[in-house]
N, C-alpha and C positions, 0 to 999 in steps of 0.2 A: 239792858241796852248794850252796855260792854262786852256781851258774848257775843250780840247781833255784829254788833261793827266790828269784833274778830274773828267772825266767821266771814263778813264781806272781805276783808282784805285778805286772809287765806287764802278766798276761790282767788280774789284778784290777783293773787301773786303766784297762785299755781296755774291758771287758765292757761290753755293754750291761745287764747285772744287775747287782743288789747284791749276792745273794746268791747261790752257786754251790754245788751239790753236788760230793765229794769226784771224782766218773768225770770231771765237767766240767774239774778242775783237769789230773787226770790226761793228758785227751784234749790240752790247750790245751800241759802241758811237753813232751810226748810229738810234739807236732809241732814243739817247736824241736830237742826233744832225744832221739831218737828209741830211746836206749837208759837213758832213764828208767825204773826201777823202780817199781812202785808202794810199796813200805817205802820205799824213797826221797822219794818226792813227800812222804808222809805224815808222815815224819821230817821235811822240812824246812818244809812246814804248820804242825807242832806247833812248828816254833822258831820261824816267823815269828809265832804266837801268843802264845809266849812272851815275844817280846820287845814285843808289843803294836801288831806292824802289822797283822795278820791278827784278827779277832774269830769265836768261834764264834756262831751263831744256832740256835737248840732252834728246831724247830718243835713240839715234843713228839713226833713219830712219829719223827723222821730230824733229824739235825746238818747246817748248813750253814756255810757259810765266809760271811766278809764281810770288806774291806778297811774297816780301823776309820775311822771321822771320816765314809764316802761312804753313801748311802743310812739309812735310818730303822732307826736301832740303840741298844742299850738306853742308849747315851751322850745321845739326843735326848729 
């Protein structure tokens, strides 16, 4: 689980976006980590949310990720 949630926040801190949808997190573990699940990925999303590195963004139609403090988010 700790390589998954350091593989999210790498893509999240190298991305060219702020904001990422859940396939993109997926595609990004998935190539360091090739037998990543996806209940996996999302399990470990929901922790780093939890603990406040990861922030959800509503667009109202669809949920996106966001590495909290980077990009324009409800903290600014």
């Amino acid at each position: 689980m700790e390589d998954i949630k350091k593989a999210i926040l790498e893509f999240a801190e190298t991305s060219k976006k702020t904001k990422f949808y859940f396939k993109d997190l997926e595609k990004a573990v998935q190539k360091i980590l090739p037998d990543a699940k996806a209940r996996q990925i999302k399990k470990a999303a929901t922790e780093l949310i939890n603990e406040g590195k990861l922030i959800y963004f509503s667009t109202g139609s669809s949920t996106m990720y966001g590495l909290k403090g980077r990009g324009q988010t409800e903290d600014h």
